[in-house]
N, C-alpha and C positions, 0 to 999 in steps of 0.2 A: 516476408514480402517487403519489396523495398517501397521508397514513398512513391507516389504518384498523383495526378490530379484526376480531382474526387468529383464524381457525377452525382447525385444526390435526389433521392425520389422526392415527391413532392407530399405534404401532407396538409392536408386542411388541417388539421388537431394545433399547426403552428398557431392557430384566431385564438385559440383560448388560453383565458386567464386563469393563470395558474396563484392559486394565495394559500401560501403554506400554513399548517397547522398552528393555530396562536398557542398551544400549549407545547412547543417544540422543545425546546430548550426544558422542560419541568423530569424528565424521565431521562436525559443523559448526563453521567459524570464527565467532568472535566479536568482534565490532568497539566497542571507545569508543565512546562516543556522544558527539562534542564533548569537552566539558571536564566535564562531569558523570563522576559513577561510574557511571555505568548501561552496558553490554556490551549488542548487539543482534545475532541472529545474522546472519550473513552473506546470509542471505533471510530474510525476514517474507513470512505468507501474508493478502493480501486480499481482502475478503471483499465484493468491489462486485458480481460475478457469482455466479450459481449457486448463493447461497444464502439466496434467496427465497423468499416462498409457493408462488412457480411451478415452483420446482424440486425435486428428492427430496429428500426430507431425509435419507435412510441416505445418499446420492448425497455431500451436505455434511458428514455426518459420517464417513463415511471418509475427505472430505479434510482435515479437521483431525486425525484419529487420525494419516493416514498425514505429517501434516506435523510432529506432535510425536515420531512414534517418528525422525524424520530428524533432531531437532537445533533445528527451528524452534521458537521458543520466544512469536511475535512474532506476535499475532492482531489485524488493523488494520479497524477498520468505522467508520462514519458513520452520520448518524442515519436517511439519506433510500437506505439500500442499503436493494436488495429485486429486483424490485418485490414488491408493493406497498410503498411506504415505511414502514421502520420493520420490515421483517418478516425483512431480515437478524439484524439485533439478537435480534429474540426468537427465530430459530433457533437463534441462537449462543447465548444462554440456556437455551436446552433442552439443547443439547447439553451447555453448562459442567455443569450440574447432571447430565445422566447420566454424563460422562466423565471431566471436568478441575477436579471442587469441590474434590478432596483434591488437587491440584496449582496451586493458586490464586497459589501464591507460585514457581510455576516457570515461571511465562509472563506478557509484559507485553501486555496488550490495551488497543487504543486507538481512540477515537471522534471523533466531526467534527461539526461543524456552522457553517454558512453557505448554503446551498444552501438553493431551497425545500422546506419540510416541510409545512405544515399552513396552511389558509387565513387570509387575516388580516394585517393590520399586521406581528404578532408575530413569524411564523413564515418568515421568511430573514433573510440578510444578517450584521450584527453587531452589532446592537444588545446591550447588559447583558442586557435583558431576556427577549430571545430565544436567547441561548447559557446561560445558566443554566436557563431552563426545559427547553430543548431537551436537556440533559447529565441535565437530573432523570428527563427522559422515557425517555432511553436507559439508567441506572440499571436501572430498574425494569425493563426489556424482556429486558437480560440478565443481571437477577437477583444486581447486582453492588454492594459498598456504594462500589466507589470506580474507576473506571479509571485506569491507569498514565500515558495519554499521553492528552489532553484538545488537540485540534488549533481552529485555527480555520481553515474550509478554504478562505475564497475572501475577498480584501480587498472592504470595503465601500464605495462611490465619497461616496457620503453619511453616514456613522457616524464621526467622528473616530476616529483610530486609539487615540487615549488613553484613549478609552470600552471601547472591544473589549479592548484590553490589561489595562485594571485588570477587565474581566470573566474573565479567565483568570486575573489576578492572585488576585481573588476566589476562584475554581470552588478554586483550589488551596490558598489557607487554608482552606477551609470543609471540607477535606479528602477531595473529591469527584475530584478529580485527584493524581499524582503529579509529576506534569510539563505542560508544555504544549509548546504547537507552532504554525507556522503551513504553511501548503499555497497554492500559485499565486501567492505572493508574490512579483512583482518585485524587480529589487534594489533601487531607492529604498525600497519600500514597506516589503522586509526590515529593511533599515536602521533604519527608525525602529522598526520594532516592537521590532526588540533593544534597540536602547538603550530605550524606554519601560520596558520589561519590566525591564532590568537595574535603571531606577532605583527598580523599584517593586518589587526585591528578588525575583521570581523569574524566574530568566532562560530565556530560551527556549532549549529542549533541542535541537531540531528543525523543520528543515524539509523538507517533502514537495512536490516540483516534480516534473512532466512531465518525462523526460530519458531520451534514447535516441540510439542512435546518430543517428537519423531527425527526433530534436528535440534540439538541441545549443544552445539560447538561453542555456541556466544560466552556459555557460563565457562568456558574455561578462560579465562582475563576481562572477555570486549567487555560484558555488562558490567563489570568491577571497574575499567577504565571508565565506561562513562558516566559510572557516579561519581566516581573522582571529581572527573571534567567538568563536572557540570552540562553532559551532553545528553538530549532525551533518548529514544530508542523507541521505535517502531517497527515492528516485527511484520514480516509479507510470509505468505504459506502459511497462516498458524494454525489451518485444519489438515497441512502435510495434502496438499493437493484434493483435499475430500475424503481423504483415506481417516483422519480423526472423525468422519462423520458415522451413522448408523448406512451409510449409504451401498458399503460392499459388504455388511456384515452375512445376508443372504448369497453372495455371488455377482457377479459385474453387471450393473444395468445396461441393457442396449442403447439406453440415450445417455450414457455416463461418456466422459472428456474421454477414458481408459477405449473407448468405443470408438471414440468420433474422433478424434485426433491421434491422443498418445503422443504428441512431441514430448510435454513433461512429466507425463506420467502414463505409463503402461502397465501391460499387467506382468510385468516382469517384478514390477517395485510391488504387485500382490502378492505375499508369499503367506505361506502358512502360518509362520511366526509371526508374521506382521499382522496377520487376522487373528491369530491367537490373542494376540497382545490388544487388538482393537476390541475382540469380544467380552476380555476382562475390563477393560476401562470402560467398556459400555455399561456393563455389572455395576462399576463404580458410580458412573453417572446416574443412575438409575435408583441407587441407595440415596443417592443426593438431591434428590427429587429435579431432574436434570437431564440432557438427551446429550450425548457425546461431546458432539461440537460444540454446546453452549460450557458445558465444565473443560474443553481444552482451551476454551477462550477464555476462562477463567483462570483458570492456571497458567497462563503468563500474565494476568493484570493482577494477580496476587503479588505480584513483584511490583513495589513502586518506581523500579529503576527502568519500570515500561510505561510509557507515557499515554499511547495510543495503539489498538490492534488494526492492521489492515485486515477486510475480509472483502473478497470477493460476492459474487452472487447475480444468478440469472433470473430469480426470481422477486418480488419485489417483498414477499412475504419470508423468502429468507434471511432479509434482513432484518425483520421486525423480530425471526424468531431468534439472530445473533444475539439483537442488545438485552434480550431476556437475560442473557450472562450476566448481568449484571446484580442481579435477584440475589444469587445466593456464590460471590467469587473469592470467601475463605475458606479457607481447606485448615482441617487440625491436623496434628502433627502425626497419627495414626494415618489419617488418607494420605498426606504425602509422603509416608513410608510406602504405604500400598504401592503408591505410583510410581516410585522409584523402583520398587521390586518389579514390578509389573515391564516398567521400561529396559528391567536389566541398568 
């Protein structure tokens, strides 16, 4: 759904004071980001689901309350989250301003664009043209005079990469970014964008790749290049769309995504193997005193060359049971043989 102007229900709940947990910060690890001074907590919450026009909005702001009173510090949206597009942003504008204005300098939120936005030549891809407009747009949406982490989220097959790069070079002199990034970058593609970026004196902080027990492409160069580089890595899907959870080990729930949408995940991608595989790593998680998705979230922050995991979440207590991953996220050399067999 493309962007549009957003009507907005009214809600008394805006009077209230919101004062986050004074022990927030006690119970979340903090990771390097790369070679930069920036710390990112050991989960980031985003914001590609359930906080749209279509969805509650107290529903969305209890899960940012209840993800800054955990620790999380790390608010991650794009220009074209919603649906409708564009209508993530201005939730999380609303919300910044009734909850998190006086807290502006304790959280780094960051935005995206490559994808399509709005009709027209302008509006995808990487053109200069169309990420700098696209970053003004999302500004304004959440009421913000600058974002911390400025992505570019999908390589462009047509846009020389030196054009996109000095656009982010740009966004971040002009003081509209603090950082940049890119997202879905292969490792060739990676490669040159770092070096471009390094020569053009700001370097790239971050990269956001697909990466889950369930998609394992990055380990063959990307996460080797970005230790080299000096580039963090933030991994999106790392429960494989819910499928790493206990959640279809039974059969497809009626109120499951597989149910209600199915744009990126169907039950085409449920296959026997796949449940086979999910009901032994359950087995495993279970020896480890551990529920699925907290040891597949563990199993990528056993890698220090991941900085931070993205997880979704509609509820505000499945957040709380995410950073439980944290409890118990080494594996001995016996389990990660398991895992590897188990994965094929």
């Amino acid at each position: 759904m493309r962007s549009a102007n957003f009507h907005y229900f009214r809600s008394n709940s805006s009077k209230m004071t919101y004062t986050p947990a004074l022990n927030r910060y006690q119970g979340m690890e903090y990771r390097k980001c790369g070679n930069s001074g920036l710390k990112l907590p050991a989960f980031s919450l985003g914001l590609w689901h359930n906080f749209g026009l279509v969805n509650s909005f107290e529903n969305a702001r209890n899960l940012l309350r209840t993800a800054f009173d955990q620790g999380i510090t790390h608010f991650d949206l794009a220009n074209n989250y919603g649906p409708p597009y564009g209508s993530a942003e201005a939730n999380f504008g609303r919300i910044m301003n009734f909850d998190f204005r006086s807290y502006r300098d304790e959280l780094i939120i960051s935005s995206k664009a490559g994808y399509d936005m709005w009709d027209g030549p302008y509006g995808n891809w990487g053109s200069k043209k169309y990420l700098v407009a696209s970053l003004d747009q999302s500004l304004k949406r959440m009421n913000l005079d600058y974002v911390d982490i400025f992505y570019h989220h999908r390589p462009d097959p047509e846009t020389p990469l030196e054009e996109t790069m000095s656009a982010l070079d740009q966004i971040v002199r002009q003081g509209k970014a603090l950082y940049v990034g890119i997202s879905n970058y292969r490792q060739e593609e990676a490669a040159k964008s770092i070096e471009i970026l390094k020569q053009l004196g700001t370097p790239c902080l971050i990269h956001q790749p697909k990466y889950s027990m369930f998609e394992r492409w990055v380990e063959d160069g990307l996460l080797d290049l970005l230790g080299r580089e000096g580039v963090g890595c933030i991994p999106f899907s790392p429960l494989a769309q819910g499928l790493l959870t206990d959640k279809y080990l039974e059969g497809i729930p009626e109120d499951s995504r597989v149910k209600t949408s199915g744009k990126f995940l169907n039950e085409s991608h449920i296959t026997e193997d796949r449940l086979g595989k999910t009901a032994r790593l359950n087995t495993l998680a279970q020896e480890r005193g551990q529920k699925l998705a907290q040891m597949a979230l563990a199993w990528l922050l056993k890698d220090e060359r991941v900085t931070s995991v993205l997880i979704g979440s509609s509820k505000p207590e499945q957040i709380v049971d995410s950073i439980k991953a944290l409890n118990n996220k080494s594996f001995t050399a016996d389990e990660i043989r398991t895992i590897d067999s188990i994965l094929g």
